[in-house]
C-alpha positions in Angstrom: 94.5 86.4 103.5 91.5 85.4 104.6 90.6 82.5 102.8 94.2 81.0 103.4 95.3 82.5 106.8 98.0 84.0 105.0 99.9 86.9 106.8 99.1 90.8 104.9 102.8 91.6 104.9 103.8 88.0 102.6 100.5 88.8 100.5 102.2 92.9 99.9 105.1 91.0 99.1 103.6 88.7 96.9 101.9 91.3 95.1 104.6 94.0 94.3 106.8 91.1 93.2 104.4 89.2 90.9 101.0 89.8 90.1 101.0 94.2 90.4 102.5 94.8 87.1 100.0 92.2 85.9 97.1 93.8 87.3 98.0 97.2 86.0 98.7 95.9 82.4 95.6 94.3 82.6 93.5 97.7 83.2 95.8 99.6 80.8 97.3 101.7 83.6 101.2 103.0 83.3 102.3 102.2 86.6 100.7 101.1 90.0 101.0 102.8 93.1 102.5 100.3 95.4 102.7 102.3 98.1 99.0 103.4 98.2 98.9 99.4 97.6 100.9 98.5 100.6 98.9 101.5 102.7 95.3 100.0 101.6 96.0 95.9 102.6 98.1 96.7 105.7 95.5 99.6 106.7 92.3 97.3 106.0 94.0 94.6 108.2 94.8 97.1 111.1 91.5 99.0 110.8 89.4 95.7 110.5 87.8 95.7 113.8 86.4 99.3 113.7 85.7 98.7 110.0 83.9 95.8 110.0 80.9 96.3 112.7 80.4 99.5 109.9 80.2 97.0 106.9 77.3 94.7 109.3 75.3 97.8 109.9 75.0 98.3 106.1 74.0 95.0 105.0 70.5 93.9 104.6 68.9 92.5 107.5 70.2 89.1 108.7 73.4 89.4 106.9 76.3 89.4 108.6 80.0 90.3 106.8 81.1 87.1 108.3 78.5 84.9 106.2 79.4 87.0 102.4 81.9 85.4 100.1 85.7 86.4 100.7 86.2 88.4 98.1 83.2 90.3 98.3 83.9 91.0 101.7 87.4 92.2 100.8 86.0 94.5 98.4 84.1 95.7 101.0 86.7 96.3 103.7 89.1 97.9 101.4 86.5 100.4 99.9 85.0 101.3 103.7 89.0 101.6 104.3 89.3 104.1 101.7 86.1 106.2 102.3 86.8 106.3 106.4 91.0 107.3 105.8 91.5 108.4 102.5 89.6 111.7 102.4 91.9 112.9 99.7 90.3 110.9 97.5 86.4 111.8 96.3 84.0 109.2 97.7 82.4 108.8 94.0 85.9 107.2 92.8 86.3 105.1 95.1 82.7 103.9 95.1 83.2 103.4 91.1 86.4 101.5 91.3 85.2 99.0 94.3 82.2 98.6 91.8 84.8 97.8 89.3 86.7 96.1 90.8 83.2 93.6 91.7 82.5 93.2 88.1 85.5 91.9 87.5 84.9 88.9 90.4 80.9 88.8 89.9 78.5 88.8 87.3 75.3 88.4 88.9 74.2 90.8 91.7 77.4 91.2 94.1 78.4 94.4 92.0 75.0 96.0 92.9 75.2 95.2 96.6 78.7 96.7 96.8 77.2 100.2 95.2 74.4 100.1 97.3 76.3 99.4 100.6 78.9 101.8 99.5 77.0 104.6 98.2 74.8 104.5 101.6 78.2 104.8 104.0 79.7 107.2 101.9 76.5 109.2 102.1 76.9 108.6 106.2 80.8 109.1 106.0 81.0 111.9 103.7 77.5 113.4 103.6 79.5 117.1 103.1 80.5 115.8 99.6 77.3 115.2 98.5 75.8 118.0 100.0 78.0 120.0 97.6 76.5 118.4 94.9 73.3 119.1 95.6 73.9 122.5 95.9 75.3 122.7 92.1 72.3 121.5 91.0 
């Protein structure tokens, strides 16, 4: 969408009619969830203004989202997405699967920048969860 200007409900569309099933066989899943699909790209897209000033405040100094690589910002709009609105889901899974999700685009550092950007706003976003792990220990 952003690379190409393309409109979030054609790139859904896209999705659930050709490349979903693709993905999911790819990562040995069953099925995919195409509505929490359809919920995360239309959400990002709607959320994006309040999301992405987050994102800036978290990169390293002089970095702007604008200035990162499409897909790495992608990553890191849907995964801010998830940890600000999806509360039913533990911030730890989402990290791990955003930082999976990066290895499968990267091989060099971007990976280690999306854990380190992600682990510090879920610590910020959902500090409660991790309090609770501290108390286990």
């Amino acid at each position: 969408m952003d690379m190409a200007g393309t409109d979030a409900n054609q790139v859904v569309r896209e999705f659930l009619e050709h490349r979903l099933a693709d993905v999911a066989e790819n990562v040995g899943a069953d099925e995919t969830d195409e509505g929490y699909f359809r919920d995360i790209v239309l959400g990002v897209v709607k959320e994006q203004s309040a999301v992405d000033p987050v994102l800036d405040a978290h990169l390293a100094e002089g970095w702007r989202l604008s200035r990162i690589d499409s897909i790495l910002r992608a990553i890191l709009r849907s995964a801010a997405y998830e940890l600000a609105l999806c509360e039913d889901v533990p911030a730890k899974v989402i990290i791990n699967e955003y930082v999976d999700i990066a290895h499968a685009f990267f091989e060099t550092e971007e990976p280690k920048v999306v854990n380190g950007i992600l682990d510090r706003l879920a610590k910020e976003r959902r500090a409660i969860e991790f309090e609770q792990e501290g108390d286990d220990a």
